[in-house]
N, C-alpha and C positions, 0 to 999 in steps of 0.2 A: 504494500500500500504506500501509496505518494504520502510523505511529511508535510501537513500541512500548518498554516497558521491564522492567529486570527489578525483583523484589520491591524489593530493597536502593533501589533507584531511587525506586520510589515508596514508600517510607520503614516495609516490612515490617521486622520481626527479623529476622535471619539467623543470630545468634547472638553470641559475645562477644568473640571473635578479633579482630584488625587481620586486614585484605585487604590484598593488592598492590597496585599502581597501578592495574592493569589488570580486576584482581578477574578472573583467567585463569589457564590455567595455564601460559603464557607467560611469569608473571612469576617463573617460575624461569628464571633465568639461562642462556642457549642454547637452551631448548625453545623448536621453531617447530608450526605446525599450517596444513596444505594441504589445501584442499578443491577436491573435482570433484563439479559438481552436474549429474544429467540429470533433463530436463523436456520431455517429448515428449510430444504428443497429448492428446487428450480422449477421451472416452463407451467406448462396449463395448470388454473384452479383446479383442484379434483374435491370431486362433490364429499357431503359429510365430513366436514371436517379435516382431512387429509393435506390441506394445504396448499402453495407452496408457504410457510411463515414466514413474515421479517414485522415483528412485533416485539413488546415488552412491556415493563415497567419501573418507573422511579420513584422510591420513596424519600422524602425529606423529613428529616427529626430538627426543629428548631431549639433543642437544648437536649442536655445529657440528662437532665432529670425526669424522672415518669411523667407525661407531659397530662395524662389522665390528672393525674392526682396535684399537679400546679400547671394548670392550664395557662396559656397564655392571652393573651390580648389580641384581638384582630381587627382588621377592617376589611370590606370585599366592595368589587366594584363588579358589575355587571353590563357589560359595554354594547354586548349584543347576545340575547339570550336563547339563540341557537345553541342550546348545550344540554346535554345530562350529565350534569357536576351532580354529587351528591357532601350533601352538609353545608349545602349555603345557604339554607335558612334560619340554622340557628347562628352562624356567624352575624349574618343579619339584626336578628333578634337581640340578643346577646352579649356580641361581641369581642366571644371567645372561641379560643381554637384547645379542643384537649385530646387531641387523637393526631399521631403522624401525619402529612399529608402524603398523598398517592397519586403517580398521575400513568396511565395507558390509554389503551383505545376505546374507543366510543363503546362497542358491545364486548369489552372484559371488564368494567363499571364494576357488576353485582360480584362478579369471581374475586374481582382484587376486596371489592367491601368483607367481604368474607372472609378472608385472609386477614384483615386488619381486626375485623370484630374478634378473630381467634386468637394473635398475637394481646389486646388488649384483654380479653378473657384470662388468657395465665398469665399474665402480667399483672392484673389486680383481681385478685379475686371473689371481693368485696362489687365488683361490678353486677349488676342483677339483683344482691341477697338483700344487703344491706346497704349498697348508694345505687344513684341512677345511670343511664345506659349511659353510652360513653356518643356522641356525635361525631361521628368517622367522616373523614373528608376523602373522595377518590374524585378527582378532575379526569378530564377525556379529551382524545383528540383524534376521529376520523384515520385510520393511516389503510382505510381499504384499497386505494389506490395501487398498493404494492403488494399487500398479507391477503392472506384469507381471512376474514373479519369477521367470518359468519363461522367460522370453527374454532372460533374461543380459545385458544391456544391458552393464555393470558390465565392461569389458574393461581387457586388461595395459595398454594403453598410460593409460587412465586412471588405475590407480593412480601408476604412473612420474610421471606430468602432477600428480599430486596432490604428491608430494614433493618434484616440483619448485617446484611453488608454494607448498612452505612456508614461512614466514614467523615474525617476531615478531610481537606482538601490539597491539593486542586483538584478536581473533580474531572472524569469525563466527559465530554461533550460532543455535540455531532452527533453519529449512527450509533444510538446509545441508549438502553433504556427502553422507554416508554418513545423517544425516538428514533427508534430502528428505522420505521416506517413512514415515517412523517416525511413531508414536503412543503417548500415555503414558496411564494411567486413562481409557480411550476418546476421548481430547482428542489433538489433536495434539500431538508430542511432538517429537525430534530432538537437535542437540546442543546440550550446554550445559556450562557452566564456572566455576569460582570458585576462589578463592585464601585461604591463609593465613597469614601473616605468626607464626615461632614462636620465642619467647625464651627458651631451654635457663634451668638454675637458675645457669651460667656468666658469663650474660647477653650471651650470642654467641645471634645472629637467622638463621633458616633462614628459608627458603619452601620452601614446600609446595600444590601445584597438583591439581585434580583436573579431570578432562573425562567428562561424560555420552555415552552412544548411549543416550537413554532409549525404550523400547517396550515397555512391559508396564504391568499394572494394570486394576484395575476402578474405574469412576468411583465409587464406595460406597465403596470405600475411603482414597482419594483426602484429606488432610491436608494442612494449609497454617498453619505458625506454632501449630500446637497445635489449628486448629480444623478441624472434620471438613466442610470444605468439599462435597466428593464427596457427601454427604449432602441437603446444603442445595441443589443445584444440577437442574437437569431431567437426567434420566437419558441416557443415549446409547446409541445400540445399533451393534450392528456386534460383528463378528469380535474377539476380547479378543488381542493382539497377545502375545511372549513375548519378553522379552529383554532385562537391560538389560549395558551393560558401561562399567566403571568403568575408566579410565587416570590413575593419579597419580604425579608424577615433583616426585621434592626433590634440592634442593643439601646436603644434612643427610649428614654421613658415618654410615650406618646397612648394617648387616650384612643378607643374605642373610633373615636368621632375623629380624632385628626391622621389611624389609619384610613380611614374610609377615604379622608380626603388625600391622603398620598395615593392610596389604590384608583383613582377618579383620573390623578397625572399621566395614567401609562398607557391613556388614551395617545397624550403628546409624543410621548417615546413611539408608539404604534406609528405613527401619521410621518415622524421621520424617515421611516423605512420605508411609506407607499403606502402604509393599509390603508383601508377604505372601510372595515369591519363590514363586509358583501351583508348580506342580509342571511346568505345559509352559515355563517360563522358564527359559530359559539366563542366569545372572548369577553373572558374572566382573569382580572386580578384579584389578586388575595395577600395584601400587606400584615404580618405578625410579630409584635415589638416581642422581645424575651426579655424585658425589664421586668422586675420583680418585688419593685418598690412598692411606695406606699403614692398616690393618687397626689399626694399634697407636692410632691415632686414632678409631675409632667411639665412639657417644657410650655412655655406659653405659646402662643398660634402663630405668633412675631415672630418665631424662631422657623415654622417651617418652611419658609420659601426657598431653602438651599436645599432640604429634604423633596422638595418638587423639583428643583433641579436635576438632584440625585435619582430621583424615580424616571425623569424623562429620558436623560443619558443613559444611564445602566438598562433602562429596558430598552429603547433602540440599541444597544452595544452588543444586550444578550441576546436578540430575534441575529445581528450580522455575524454575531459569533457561531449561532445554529448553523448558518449557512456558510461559513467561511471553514466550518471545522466539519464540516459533514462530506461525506464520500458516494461516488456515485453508486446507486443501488439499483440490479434487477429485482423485481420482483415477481408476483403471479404474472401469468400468462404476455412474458415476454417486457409488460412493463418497463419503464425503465426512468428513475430518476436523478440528473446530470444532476454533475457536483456544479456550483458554481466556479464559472473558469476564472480562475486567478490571476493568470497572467493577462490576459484578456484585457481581466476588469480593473486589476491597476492601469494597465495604459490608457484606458478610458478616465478615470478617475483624473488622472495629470494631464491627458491630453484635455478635456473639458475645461479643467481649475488652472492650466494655463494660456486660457483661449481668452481668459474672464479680464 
């Protein structure tokens, strides 16, 4: 397989922020991120389930603590509600997250929920008897394009297996996960990630992490640093995929209500890149502070505009990371989705931005 990089690597803008180390969202302090990748078969769908597969899943743990039994704080945005996300009503409601987040394809939804209610079952076992049920989070993203998607590959013990292998960082990205499958502006797409480094007007510094399941887009619209790549590029045809979903998790003591309003930002990070949120795309953010304080500590509202900064950049960074770091993929019935061309798309990139 070709060495690939992301923008920032090979020396694009990304914007004007400091990154983490890891430039992940791992370099929030306790989040880990676990991948189960399936890759089975070549050529024709074969009926019942048989395949060919290029699917998965990725689970994210936002702290090393039992996240049941000290739940975290959330906020969600729902940008276009083409989706079957499950657990975004009590995030809603609430405005807590107490269960792993999970993200695979559209119809392994109920398999991976499964997998997570049984991890969370012997992990407390107080869950059912004597406290209440646990609100499991599994996000989705369309990747039939490639997988057999009607044969459920995507089973409970994989998700378990996924959060067991979480990890710190730097994390996998690209053909990975819960984006084996996936496709972004008709190019191959998948996970991706980037970080921000945020200095209050206090001059106390957060991180702030975001993670792609990128799969939606049309190659025409398609943006890269300001310039309208998707344009310039040979067109691609195929099935236009739907979906994308945004995970961001800070160390920043921030309320209920002022994730919600970070998670609302990554509309703008979207709109950098091209999106248009089509009308069959399901796209959902889902912002979760791992602050652990007392309430009388959040930052005041003054302070978030650099946190909307952080959210716009790191989610446009992580949708070009998906696609700068992902590899070209057959899948069922000859399918086929191109990596985005690199060389290509730099010359395009400095021929345009030295034209200006």
């Amino acid at each position: 397989m070709e060495e690939r990089k992301t923008p920032r690597e090979l020396g694009l803008w990304m914007g004007i922020m400091p990154v983490g180390k890891n430039n992940d969202i791992t370099d929030v302090p306790g989040v880990r991120v676990g991948h189960v990748s399936l890759i089975q078969g070549s050529g024709p769908l074969l009926p019942n389930g048989r395949g060919p597969v290029r699917t998965g899943v990725t689970a994210i743990l936002p702290q090393f603590e039992n996240i049941y039994r000290q739940p975290c704080t959330a906020g969600i945005s729902v940008i276009n509600g083409y989706g079957k996300s499950v657990g975004v009503p009590f995030i809603q409601e609430m405005g807590l997250l107490n269960s792993p987040i999970l993200l695979t394809n559209t119809l392994s939804v109920n398999d991976v929920a499964n997998g997570v209610i049984t991890y969370l079952l012997q992990q407390n076992p107080e869950i059912g008897n004597d406290a209440r049920t646990a609100n499991i989070v599994v996000m989705e993203c369309d990747d039939s394009y490639l997988n057999d998607i009607r044969g459920r590959h995507v089973k409970p013990w994989d998700a378990i297996l996924a959060i067991q292998r979480a990890a710190v960082g730097p994390i996998q990205q690209g053909n990975v996960g819960a984006g084996v499958g996936m496709s972004c502006f008709q190019m191959k797409g998948g996970v991706g990630s980037s970080s921000r480094i945020v200095q209050t007007k206090s001059g106390v510094s957060y991180v702030l992490g975001m993670l792609a399941l990128a799969n939606f887009g049309l190659l025409e619209d398609f943006q890269l640093s300001g310039v309208p790549i998707g344009q310039l590029l040979p067109q691609q045809l195929g099935y236009i995929p739907g979906s994308l979903i945004l995970v961001g998790i800070t160390n920043a003591p921030l309320s209920r209500w002022q994730l919600t309003q970070l998670a609302c930002r990554a509309e703008l990070g979207m709109g950098r890149t091209g999106s248009v949120s089509m009308t069959g795309s399901g796209d959902f953010c889902l912002i979760v502070s791992t602050y652990s304080g007392t309430k009388n500590n959040y930052l005041s509202d003054w302070d978030l505009d650099e946190f909307f900064r952080a959210v716009t950049e790191a989610t446009a960074e992580s949708i070009w990371n998906s696609m700068f770091l992902a590899q070209t993929m057959e899948g069922r019935d000859g399918h086929i989705r191109y990596a985005l061309p690199i060389e290509e798309t730099l010359r395009l990139v400095r021929s345009w931005q030295g034209g200006l």
